[in-house]
PDB file of N, CA, C, O and CB in Angstrom:
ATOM      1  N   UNK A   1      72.721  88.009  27.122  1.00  0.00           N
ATOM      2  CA  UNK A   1      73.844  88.120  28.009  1.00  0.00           C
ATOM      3  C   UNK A   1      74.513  86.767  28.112  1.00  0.00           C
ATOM      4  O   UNK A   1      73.884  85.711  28.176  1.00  0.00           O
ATOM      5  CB  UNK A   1      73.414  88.636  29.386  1.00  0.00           C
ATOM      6  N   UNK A   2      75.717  86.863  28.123  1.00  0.00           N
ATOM      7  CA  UNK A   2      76.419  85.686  28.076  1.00  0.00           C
ATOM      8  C   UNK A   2      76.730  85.234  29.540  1.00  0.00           C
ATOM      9  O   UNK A   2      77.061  86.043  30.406  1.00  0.00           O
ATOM     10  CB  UNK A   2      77.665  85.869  27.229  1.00  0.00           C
ATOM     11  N   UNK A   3      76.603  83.881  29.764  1.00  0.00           N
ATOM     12  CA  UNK A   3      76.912  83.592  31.247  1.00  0.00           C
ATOM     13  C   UNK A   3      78.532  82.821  31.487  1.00  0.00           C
ATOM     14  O   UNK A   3      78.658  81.617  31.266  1.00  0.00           O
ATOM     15  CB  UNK A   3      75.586  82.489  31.825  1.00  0.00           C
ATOM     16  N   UNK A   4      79.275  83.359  31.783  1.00  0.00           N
ATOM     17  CA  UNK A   4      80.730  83.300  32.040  1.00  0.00           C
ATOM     18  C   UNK A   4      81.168  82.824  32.953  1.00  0.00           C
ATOM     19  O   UNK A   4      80.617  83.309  33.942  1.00  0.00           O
ATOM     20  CB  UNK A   4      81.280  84.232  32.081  1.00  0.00           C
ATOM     21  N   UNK A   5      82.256  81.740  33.344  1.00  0.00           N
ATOM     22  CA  UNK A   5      82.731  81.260  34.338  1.00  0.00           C
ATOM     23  C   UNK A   5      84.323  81.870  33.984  1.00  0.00           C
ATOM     24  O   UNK A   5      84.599  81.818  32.785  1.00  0.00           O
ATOM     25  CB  UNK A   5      82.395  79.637  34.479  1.00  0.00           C
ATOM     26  N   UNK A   6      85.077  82.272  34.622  1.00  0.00           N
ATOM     27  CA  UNK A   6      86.564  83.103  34.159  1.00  0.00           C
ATOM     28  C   UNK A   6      86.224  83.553  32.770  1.00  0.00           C
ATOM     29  O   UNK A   6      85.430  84.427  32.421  1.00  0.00           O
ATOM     30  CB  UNK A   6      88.144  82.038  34.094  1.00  0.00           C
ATOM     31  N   UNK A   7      87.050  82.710  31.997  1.00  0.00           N
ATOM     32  CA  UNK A   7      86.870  83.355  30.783  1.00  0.00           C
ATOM     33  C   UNK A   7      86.468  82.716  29.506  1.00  0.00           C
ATOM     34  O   UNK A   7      86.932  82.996  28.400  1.00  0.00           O
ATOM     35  CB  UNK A   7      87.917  83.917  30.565  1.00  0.00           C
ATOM     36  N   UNK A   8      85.419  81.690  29.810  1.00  0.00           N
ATOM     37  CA  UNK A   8      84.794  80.716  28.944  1.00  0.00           C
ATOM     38  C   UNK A   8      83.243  81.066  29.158  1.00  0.00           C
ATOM     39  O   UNK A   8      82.827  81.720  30.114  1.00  0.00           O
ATOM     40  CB  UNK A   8      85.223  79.112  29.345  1.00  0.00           C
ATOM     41  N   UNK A   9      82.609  80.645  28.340  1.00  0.00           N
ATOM     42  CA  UNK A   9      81.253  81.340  28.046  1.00  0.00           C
ATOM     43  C   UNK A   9      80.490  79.808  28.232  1.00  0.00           C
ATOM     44  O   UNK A   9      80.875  78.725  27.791  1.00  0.00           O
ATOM     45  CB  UNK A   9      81.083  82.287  26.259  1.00  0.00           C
ATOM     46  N   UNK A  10      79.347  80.099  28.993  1.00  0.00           N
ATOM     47  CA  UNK A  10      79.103  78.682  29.372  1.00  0.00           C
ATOM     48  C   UNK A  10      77.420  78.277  28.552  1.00  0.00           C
ATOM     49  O   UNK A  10      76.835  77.299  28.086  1.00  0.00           O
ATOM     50  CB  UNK A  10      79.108  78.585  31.364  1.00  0.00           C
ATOM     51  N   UNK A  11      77.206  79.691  28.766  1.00  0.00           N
ATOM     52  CA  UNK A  11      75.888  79.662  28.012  1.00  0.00           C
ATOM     53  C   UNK A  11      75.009  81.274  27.731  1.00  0.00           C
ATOM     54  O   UNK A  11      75.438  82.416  27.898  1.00  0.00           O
ATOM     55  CB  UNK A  11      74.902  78.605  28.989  1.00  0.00           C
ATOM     56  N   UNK A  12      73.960  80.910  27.360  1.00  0.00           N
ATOM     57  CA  UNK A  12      73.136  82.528  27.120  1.00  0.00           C
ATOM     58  C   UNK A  12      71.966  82.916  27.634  1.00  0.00           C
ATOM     59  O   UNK A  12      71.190  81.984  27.844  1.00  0.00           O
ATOM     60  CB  UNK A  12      72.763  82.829  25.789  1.00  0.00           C
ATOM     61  N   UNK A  13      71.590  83.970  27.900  1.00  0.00           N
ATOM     62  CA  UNK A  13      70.306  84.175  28.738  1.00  0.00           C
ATOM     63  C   UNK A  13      69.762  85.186  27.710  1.00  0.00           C
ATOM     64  O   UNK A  13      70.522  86.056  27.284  1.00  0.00           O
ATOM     65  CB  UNK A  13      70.487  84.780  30.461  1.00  0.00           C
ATOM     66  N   UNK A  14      68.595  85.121  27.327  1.00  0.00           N
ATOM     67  CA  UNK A  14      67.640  86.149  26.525  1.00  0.00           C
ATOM     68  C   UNK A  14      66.475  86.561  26.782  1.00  0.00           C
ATOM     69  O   UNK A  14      65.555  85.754  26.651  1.00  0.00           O
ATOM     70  CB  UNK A  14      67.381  85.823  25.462  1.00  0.00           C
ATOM     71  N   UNK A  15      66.232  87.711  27.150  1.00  0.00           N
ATOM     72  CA  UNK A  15      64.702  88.101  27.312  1.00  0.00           C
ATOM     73  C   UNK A  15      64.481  89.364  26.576  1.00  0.00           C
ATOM     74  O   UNK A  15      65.446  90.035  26.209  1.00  0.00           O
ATOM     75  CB  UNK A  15      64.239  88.317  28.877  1.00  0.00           C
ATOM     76  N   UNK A  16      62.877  89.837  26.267  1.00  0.00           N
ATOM     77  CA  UNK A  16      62.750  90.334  25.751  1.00  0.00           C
ATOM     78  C   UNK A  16      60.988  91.084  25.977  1.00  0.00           C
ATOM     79  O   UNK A  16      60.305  90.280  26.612  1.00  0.00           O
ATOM     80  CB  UNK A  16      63.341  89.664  24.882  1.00  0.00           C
ATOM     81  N   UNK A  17      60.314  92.169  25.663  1.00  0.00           N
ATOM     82  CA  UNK A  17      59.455  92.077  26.212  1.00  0.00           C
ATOM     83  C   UNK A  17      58.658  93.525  26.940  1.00  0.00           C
ATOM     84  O   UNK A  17      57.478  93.874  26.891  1.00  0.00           O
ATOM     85  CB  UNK A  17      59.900  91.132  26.899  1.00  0.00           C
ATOM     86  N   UNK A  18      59.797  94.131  27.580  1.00  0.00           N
ATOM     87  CA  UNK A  18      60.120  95.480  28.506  1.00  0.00           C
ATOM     88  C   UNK A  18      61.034  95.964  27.677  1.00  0.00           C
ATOM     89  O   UNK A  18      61.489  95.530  26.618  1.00  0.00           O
ATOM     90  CB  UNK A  18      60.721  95.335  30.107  1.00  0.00           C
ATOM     91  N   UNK A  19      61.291  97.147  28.446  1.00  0.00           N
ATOM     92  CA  UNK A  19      62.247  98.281  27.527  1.00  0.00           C
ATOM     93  C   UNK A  19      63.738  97.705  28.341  1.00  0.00           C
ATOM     94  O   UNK A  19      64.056  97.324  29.468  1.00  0.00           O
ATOM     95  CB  UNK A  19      61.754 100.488  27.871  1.00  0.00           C
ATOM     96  N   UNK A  20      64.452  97.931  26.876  1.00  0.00           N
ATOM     97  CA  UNK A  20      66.100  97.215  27.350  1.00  0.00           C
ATOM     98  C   UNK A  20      66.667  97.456  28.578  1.00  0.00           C
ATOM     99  O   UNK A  20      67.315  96.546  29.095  1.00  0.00           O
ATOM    100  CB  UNK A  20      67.309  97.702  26.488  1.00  0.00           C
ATOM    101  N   UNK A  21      66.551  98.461  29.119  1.00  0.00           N
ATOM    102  CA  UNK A  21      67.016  98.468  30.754  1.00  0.00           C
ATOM    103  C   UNK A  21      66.622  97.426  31.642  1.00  0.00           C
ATOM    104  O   UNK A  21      67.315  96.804  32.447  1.00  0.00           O
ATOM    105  CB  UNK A  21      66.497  99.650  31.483  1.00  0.00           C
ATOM    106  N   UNK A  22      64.846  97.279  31.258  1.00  0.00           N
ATOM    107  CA  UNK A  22      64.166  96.245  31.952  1.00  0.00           C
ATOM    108  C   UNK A  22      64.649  94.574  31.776  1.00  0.00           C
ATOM    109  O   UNK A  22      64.600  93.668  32.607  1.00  0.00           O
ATOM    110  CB  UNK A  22      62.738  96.435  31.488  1.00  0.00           C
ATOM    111  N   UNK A  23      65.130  94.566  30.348  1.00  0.00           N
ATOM    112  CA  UNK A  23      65.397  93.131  29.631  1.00  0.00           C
ATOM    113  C   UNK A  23      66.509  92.904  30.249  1.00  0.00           C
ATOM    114  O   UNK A  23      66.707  91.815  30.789  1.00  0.00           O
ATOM    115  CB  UNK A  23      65.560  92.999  27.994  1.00  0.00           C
ATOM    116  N   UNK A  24      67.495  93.985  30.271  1.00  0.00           N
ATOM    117  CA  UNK A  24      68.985  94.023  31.202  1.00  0.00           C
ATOM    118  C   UNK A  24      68.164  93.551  32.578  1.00  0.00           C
ATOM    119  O   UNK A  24      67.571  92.512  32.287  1.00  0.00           O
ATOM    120  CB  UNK A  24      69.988  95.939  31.379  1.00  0.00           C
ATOM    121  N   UNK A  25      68.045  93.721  33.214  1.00  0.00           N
ATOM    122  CA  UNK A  25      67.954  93.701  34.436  1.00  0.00           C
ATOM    123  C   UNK A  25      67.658  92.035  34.775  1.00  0.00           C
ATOM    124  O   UNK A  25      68.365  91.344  35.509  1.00  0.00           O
ATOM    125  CB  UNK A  25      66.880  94.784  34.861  1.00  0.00           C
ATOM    126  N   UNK A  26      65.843  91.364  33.701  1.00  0.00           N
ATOM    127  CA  UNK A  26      65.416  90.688  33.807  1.00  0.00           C
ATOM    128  C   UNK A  26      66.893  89.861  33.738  1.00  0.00           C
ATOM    129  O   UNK A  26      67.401  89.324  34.722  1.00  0.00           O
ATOM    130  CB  UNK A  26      64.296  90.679  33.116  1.00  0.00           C
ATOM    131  N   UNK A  27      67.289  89.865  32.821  1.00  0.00           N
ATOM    132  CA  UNK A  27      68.720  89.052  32.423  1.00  0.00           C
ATOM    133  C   UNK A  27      69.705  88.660  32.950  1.00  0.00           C
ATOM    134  O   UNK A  27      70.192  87.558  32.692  1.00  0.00           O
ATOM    135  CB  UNK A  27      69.340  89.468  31.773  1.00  0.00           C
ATOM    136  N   UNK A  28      70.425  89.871  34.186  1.00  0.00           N
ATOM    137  CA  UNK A  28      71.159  89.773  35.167  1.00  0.00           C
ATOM    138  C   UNK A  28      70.471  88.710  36.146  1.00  0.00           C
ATOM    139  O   UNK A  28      70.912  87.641  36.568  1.00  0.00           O
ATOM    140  CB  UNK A  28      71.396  91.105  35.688  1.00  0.00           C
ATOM    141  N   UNK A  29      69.238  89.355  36.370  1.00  0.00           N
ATOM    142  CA  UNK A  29      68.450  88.707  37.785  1.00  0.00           C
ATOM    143  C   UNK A  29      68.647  87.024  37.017  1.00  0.00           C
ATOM    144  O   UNK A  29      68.346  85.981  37.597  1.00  0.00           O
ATOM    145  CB  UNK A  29      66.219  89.440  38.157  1.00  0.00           C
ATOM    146  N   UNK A  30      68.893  87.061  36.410  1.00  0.00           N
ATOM    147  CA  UNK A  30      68.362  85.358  35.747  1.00  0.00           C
ATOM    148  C   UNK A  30      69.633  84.559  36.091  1.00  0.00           C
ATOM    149  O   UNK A  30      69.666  83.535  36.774  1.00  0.00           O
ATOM    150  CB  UNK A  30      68.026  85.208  33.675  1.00  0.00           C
ATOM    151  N   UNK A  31      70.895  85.319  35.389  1.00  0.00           N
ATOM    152  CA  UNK A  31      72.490  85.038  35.592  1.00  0.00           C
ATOM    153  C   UNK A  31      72.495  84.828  37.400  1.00  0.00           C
ATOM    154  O   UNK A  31      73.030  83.763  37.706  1.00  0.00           O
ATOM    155  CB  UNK A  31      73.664  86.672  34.925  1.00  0.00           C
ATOM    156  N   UNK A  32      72.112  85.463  38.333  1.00  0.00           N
ATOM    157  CA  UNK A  32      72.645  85.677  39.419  1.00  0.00           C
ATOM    158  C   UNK A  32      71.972  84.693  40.119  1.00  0.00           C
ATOM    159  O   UNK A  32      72.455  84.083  41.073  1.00  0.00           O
ATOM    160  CB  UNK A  32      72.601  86.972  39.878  1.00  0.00           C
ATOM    161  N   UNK A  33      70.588  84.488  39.549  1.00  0.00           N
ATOM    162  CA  UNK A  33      70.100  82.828  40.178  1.00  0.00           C
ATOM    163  C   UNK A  33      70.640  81.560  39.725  1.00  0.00           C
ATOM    164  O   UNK A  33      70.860  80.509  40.326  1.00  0.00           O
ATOM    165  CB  UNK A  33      68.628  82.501  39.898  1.00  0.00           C
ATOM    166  N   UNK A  34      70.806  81.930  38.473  1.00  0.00           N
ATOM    167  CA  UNK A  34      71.999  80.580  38.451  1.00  0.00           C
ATOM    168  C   UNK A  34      73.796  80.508  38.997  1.00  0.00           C
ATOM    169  O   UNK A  34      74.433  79.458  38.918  1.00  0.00           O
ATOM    170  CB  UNK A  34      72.134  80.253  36.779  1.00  0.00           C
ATOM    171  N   UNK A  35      74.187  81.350  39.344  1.00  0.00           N
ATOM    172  CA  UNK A  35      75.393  81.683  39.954  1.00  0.00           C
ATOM    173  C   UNK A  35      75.271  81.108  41.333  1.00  0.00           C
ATOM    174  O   UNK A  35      76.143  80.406  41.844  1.00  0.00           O
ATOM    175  CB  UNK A  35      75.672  83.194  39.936  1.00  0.00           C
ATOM    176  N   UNK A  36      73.905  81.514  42.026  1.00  0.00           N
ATOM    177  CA  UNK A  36      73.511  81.188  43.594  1.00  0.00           C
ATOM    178  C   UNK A  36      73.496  79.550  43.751  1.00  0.00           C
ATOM    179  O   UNK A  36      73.763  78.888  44.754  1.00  0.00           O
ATOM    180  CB  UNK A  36      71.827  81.867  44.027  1.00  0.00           C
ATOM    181  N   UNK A  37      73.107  79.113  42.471  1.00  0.00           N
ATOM    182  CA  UNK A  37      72.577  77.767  42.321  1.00  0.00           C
ATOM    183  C   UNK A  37      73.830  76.862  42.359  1.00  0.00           C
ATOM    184  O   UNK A  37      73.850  75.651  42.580  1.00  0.00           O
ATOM    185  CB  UNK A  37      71.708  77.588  40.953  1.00  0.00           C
ATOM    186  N   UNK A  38      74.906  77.711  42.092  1.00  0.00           N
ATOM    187  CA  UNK A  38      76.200  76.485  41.633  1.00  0.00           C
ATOM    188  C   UNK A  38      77.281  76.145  43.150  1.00  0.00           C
ATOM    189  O   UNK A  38      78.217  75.350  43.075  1.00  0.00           O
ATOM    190  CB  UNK A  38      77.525  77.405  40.036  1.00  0.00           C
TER     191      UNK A  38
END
């Protein structure tokens, strides 16, 4: 998943491990702690 500020791509998050819903999820949850962080 790409981590996006407007419309520039700032960086990437990858997991893997669980079934893709789970990897989605892990992935978001990952994006949204660094979002909290800024």
């Amino acid at each position: 998943m790409l981590n996006r500020r407007a419309d520039t791509a700032l960086g990437a998050i990858a997991v893997s491990g669980g079934l893709p819903q789970q990897d989605d999820e892990c992935a978001e949850a990952g994006l949204a702690g660094l979002a909290a962080g800024n």
